[in-house]
Each structure stands twice: as structure tokens, then as C-alpha cells.
N, C-alpha and C positions, 0 to 999 in steps of 0.2 A: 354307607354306600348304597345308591339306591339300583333298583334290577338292572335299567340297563349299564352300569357301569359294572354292575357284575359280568354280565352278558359280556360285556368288551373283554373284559380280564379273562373270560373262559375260553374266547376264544386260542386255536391255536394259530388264526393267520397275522402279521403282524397289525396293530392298529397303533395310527398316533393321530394326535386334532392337534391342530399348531393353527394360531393367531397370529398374523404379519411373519409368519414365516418360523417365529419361537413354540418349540414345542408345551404344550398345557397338559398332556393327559402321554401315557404310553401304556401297556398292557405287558406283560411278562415275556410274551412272544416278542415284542418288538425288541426288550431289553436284551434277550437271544440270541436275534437276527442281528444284533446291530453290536455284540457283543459290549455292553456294557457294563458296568458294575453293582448296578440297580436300576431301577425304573427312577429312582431320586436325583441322578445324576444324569437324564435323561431331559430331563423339564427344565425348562427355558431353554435349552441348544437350539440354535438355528438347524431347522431338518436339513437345510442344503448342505450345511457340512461335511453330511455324511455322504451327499452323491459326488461321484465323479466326475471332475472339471470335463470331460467330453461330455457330459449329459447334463448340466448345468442349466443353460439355456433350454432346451426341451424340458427338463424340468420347470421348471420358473414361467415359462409359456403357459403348461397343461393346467399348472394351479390358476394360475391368470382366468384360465378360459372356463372351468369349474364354478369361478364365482360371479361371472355374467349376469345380468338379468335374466338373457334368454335361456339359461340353463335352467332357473330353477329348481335349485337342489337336488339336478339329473346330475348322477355320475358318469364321469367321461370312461373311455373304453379304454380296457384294461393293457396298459404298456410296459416294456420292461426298460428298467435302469440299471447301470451298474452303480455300486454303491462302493463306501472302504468303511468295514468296521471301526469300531475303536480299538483295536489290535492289528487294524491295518492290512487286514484280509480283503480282497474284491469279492462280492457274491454279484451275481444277476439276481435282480426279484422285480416282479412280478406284479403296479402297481395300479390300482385305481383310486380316484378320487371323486370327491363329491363338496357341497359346499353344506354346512351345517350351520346350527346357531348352538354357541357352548356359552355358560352363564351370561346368558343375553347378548353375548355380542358375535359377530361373527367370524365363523371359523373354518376351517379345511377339513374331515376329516378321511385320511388316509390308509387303506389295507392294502399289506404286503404279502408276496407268497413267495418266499427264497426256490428259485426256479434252477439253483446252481445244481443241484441233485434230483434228477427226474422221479428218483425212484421217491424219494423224501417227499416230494410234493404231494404224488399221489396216496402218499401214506393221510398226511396232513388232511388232506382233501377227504377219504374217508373218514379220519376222526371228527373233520369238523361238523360233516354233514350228521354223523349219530350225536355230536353236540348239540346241532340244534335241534333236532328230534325230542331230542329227551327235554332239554328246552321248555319245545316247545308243547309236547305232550306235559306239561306240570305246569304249566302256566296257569294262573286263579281264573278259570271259567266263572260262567255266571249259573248256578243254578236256579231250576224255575218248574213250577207246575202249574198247570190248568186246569180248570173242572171244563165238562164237558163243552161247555156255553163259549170254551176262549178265554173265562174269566182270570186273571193270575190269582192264586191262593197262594203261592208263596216263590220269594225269591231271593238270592241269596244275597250276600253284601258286596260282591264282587260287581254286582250293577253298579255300584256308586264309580268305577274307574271306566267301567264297558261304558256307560250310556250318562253318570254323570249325578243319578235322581239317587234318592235313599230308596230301601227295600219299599219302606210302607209307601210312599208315592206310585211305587209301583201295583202294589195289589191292591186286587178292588177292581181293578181295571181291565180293558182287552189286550190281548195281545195285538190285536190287530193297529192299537193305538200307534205302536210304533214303529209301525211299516212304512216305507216311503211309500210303497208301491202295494194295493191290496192284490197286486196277481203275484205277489213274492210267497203274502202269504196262505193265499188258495193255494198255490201249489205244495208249499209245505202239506197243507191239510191233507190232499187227496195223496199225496206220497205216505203220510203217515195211516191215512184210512185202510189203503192199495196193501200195502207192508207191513202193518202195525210198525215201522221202525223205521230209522235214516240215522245215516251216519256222514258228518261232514257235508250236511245238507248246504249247499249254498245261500243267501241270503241279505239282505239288506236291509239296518235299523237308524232309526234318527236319535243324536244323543239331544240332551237336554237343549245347548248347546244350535240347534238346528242342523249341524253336523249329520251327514250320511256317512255309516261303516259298516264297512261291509263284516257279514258273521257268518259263520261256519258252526252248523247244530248237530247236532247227535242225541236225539230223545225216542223215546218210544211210546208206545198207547199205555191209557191205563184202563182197566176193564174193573168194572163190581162185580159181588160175589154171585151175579145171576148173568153173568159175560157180557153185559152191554157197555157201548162205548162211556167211559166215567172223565175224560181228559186224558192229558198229557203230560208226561215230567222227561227232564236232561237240562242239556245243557249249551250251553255258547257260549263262543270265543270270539274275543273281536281278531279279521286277520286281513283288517284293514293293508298293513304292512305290506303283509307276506303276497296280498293282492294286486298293489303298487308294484311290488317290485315282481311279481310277474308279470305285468300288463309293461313295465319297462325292460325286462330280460327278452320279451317278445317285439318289442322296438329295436334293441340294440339289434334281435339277432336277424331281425328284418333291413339296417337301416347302417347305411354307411356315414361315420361318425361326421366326419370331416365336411361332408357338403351338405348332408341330410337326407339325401335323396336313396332311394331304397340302393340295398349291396347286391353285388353278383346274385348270394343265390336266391336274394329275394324277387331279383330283376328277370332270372331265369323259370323261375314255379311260376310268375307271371306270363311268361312269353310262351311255354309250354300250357298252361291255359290256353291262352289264346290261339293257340295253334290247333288245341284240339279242336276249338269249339271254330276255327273257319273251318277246319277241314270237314268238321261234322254241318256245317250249314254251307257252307262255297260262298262266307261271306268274303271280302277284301282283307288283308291284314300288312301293311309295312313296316318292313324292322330298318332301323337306321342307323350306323356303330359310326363313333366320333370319334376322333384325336384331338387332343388339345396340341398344335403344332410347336416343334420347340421343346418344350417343355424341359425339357434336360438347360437347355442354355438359360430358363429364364429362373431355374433352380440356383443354377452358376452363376450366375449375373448378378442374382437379388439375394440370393438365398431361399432355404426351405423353407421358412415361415410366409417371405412372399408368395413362393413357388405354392403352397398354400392354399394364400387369398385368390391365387391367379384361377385354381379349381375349384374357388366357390363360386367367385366369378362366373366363371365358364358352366358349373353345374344350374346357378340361376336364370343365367342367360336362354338357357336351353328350358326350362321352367317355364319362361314368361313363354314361349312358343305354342306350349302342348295346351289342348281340353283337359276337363276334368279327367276324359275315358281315356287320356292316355298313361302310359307307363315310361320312367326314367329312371335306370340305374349306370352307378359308377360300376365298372364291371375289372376295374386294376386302374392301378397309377393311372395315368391321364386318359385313360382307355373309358367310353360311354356308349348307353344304348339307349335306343328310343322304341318303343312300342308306338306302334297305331291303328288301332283296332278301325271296321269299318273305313279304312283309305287305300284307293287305288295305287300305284306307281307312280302315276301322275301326279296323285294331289300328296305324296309323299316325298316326290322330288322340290314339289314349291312349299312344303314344310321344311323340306332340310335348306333350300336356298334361302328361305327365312332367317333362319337359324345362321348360316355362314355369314347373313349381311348382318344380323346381330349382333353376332360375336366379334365382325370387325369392328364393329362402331364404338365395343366396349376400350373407353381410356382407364387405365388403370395406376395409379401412383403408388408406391413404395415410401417404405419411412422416411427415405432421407426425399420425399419430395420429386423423385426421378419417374418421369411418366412411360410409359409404353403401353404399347396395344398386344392384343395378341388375335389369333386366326382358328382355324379348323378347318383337318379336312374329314370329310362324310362321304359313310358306301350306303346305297340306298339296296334293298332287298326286299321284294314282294315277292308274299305266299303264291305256291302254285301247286296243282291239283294232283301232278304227278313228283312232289315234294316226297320221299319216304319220311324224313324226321324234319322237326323241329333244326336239326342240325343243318341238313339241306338247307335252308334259309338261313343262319347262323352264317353259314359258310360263304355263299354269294355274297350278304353286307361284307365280311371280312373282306375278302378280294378284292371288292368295291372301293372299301376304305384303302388298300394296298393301292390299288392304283387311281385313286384320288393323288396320294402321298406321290407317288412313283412321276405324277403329271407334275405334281414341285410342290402338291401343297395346298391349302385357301382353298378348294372348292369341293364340287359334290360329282362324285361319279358313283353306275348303276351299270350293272355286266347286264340285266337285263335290256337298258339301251341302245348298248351295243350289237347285243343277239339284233335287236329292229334294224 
């Protein structure tokens, strides 16, 4: 069994990788969760089996949309299901997925968090987290020293998995060799000079491979018996990994799954930026809040999977509009904002008319071939000098948008126009 399949089995949230839908792999926890009688009697079942017929279809979607091109082995945001044991029990869990490659071909793989017991999860949740601690503190770093010069004098064998090359290719040589970036490793130096020492120093090395991964060091100086600098010895980990998946835990929690377009509170730390920084200069700023019209009926109509398409639709349409310097997020169900940094009222009302003639022009067709259009209506709101918050303007586009709606619908109204 090689580490990461250890890795999977230790964990305590469920994991399975399933191929065309049959399961390949399960973990202990899943066996569990899903009350079976082994992990052996787990493999080959169809994982749908085990959801229930209400969540079927959303299930069967979410994996669909996992293994896209555009996804990219990004995992989608975390959903729950109901599911029925093999004892026939309903639990809620808790699931995410992602698209893998398992013995070369490929696959799904899927973690579960049995969400039926609040208090269970967050037990889980603490264990797993000192799981991968320990983990990941025992992981075979690479060891290594320097003589003064940068030269390596020695390094351990754990470079052959980090970077790729055997020990002896490596010494003899600089460390500097395999830096992509020579201010990655100035900075190490004068951190080590500054401190004699670093811990979980960040960094970036090139494997053999041409591959760039990112490492994580913890070394300190070495001095001679008359205290002058002699080199360096510690260590590094490759946390390529652990890097990804914070640079995509920082995406998710920025980034509305569905359309792509940034979420509420990402759309909000934006707009509060920019609020501060007209009020502090008395530049221009327009906010713009959208409705997708309908949307209830075209849920009813087509269903939620079109209901859907119809808001990515609507979220690109609104895309093709803005500059680079502006901002759009989905702020709830069919509910949207626009940021426009630098524009008056005026040239924010012929953005959002834009925008309305846009979104009518959009035809949109559904599986069985059934076409339709869809509309929007728009509140337009500009910053103003006797504004207290961010909210004061929040609050006019809303209104705005209320009585856009309240006139029937399709168009763009602005309580500031009205005040003229």
C-alpha cells in the first residue's frame, strides 16, 4: 500500500473513487458511513445506489460537471445528499467531489462528512485536522547542508521524490541551482543572516523534471569554532499540495460556484473598498443590483438544471458589459451586483441599459430543444458625499431595483433620477 492510499484509509471523512459510476477504492470511514460489511463488499457497487432517488439527478449532474475539461481537477463546492445505508438507514452527508486519474484511467474521487449529528462532525473535523498534522509533520523531508559558499555538502535521499535527481547530483553544486527565482533565494539568505534561523520559510525549487514546487524550509546557520558564518543545514518539504489547495480554498471562498463570478462576500469586501477609497478621494463610484426576471417560472418551466444555465447565462451576459476595473458578483439566487469604479450616474445608467439590451437579445434553448428569452430588471445607485455607509448606497440600488420590478419588469430605474 503506497502513502497516499494510506493517507485515504486514515482519514476519518468518508472517501470513495468510483470509475463510470462503480466503486474502485473505499476507506474504512466510508464502510461506516454507508454501513457495510467490509470495504470488499463495497467495490464495484454503483455509488448511486446508495443516494436517494430525490437526489439522484443532482447527484449524477455534480459528477458530470467534476469531470469537464473546464474544471480541471478543481473540486466542486461542498453539497449535501441524502443517502440509505445498507441497513437502510437515511443519513445527510456532506459531499464534495473532484476529478482524478486512478490506475491510469479516469476517475471521481469523493469525500463525505455524515452531517446527520452536528455534534459528530465537528468531533470528526477536529480529528481529522490533528490527522493531517501529524501527517504531515512526519512526512520524509529532504535534508541538506551548505558550506558557507551555498555549496551543498550533503543531502539526504528524500531528494530523489522532492526534486527527482540522486543525493550525489546534487552536492558539489549551489543551492542557488535550483531556484526558479534568484530573489527566492536572496531572501532565504538575508532571513537566515537577520535570524540565524527560519522556520516554514516559503520558497520555490525546480525538479529535475522542469517542474516548479513550491517548499517550505526550516534550517538554521552554522557557525565555526571561532563564530564565523560556516553554512547552513535543515530541511524541506515539498507543499506543493497543501499550496494548491490553499490558493483553491481561497478561490472557492472568494467565488460563486455556479456562475464563477466572485460571491456575496467577496462582491461586498469589494464594494466596501471602493467606497472607501471614493469617499477618501470624491472619485465617481456606481453600484448596480440586478434581477434575473421570472426566474421562479423558468425554474418551473425547464427545471433547475436549466434554471441554471439561464444564471450563467445572465452572469456572462453581464461580463461581456464591464472593464477590467470593474466588479460583479452573484449576491443570492437570481439577485446580482455591479461595481463601477470611476463612473458617473450617467454613464452608469447607459451601462446598465447595455446590459438590459443584452440580456434581452440572449436566446436560450433547453435540452428538449425549447427556446426562450429571458429579461432583467436594474436599480442604478451612485455614491454621494453625504452617504454615512457603504449601506446608504446598497440601499438606493435596492429600491431602485424594487421599483424597476414594481414598473413590470425589463428595464432600469435610479431613485436618484427621480430626486432630478
Amino acid at each position: 500500500m503506497n502513502h497516499d492510499l494510506r493517507l485515504l484509509h486514515l482519514l476519518p471523512a468518508a472517501v470513495l473513487v468510483t470509475q463510470e459510476g462503480a466503486i474502485r477504492f473505499a476507506n474504512a470511514a466510508s464502510m461506516e458511513l454507508l454501513e457495510a460489511p467490509s470495504i470488499d463488499s463495497l467495490i464495484g457497487r454503483l455509488s448511486g445506489d446508495f443516494v436517494h432517488p430525490l437526489d439522484q439527478v443532482r447527484s449524477t449532474n455534480r459528477i458530470q460537471q467534476v469531470a469537464v475539461p473546464e474544471q480541471a481537477g478543481r473540486p466542486n463546492k461542498s453539497s449535501e445528499f441524502r443517502i440509505r445505508t445498507e441497513r437502510g438507514n437515511l443519513r445527510m452527508v456532506l459531499i464534495s467531489s473532484v476529478a482524478i486519474e486512478w490506475d491510469g484511467a479516469p476517475a471521481v474521487l469523493m469525500c463525505g462528512m455524515d452531517m446527520t449529528h452536528q455534534s459528530e462532525i465537528e468531533a470528526q473535523l477536529r480529528e481529522s485536522e490533528q490527522n493531517f498534522r501529524r501527517l504531515f509533520e512526519n512526512m520524509q523531508d529532504v535534508y541538506y547542508r551548505t558550506d558557507a559558499q551555498g555549496i551543498v555538502q550533503h543531502v539526504g535521499p528524500g531528494v530523489r521524490r522532492v526534486l527527482g535527481y540522486e543525493p550525489h547530483e546534487i552536492e558539489g553544486r549551489t543551492a542557488e541551482s535550483y531556484y526558479p527565482q534568484s530573489k527566492d533565494r536572496d531572501a532565504f539568505k538575508a532571513a537566515i543572516m537577520e535570524h540565524g534561523e527560519v522556520s516554514d520559510f516559503p520558497g520555490q525549487m525546480v525538479r529535475r523534471d522542469g517542474t516548479v514546487i513550491d517548499i517550505s524550509i526550516s534550517s538554521h546557520a552554522l557557525y565555526d569554532h571561532a563564530g564565523n558564518f560556516a553554512g547552513v543545514e535543515g530541511i524541506y518539504r515539498d507543499v506543493t499540495q497543501r499550496k494548491n489547495l490553499e490558493r483553491e480554498l481561497q478561490r472557492l471562498a472568494t467565488t460563486d460556484m455556479l456562475t464563477g463570478i466572485a460571491n456575496r462576500r467577496a462582491f461586498l469586501e469589494c464594494a466596501e473598498s471602493a467606497y472607501a477609497h471614493s469617499r477618501s478621494n470624491g472619485e465617481p463610484l456606481t453600484l448596480l443590483m440586478l434581477d434575473l426576471d421570472h426566474f421562479k417560472a423558468i425554474n418551473d418551466r425547464f427545471g433547475h438544471l436549466e434554471g441554471d444555465r439561464a444564471l450563467m447565462a445572465f452572469a456572462q451576459a453581464i461580463k461581456g458589459q464591464l472593464r477590467a476595473s470593474d466588479a460583479v458578483g452573484r449576491l443570492g439566487g437570481e439577485e446580482f451586483g455591479v461595481l463601477l469604479p470611476l463612473t458617473t450616474l450617467a454613464e452608469g445608467l447607459e451601462v446598465a441599459t447595455r446590459m438590459l439590451h443584452s440580456i434581452r437579445a440572449l436566446e436560450l434553448t433547453d435540452d428538449a430543444g425549447h427556446s426562450y428569452r429571458i429579461t432583467t430588471s436594474l436599480g442604478v445607485g451612485a455614491f454621494r458625499q453625504s452617504d454615512r455607509s457603504l449601506r446608504d448606497m446598497l440601499d438606493r440600488a435596492d429600491q431602485a431595483l424594487y421599483l424597476a420590478k414594481h414598473r413590470g419588469r425589463n428595464q432600469v430605474a435610479s431613485l436618484e433620477t427621480l430626486d432630478e
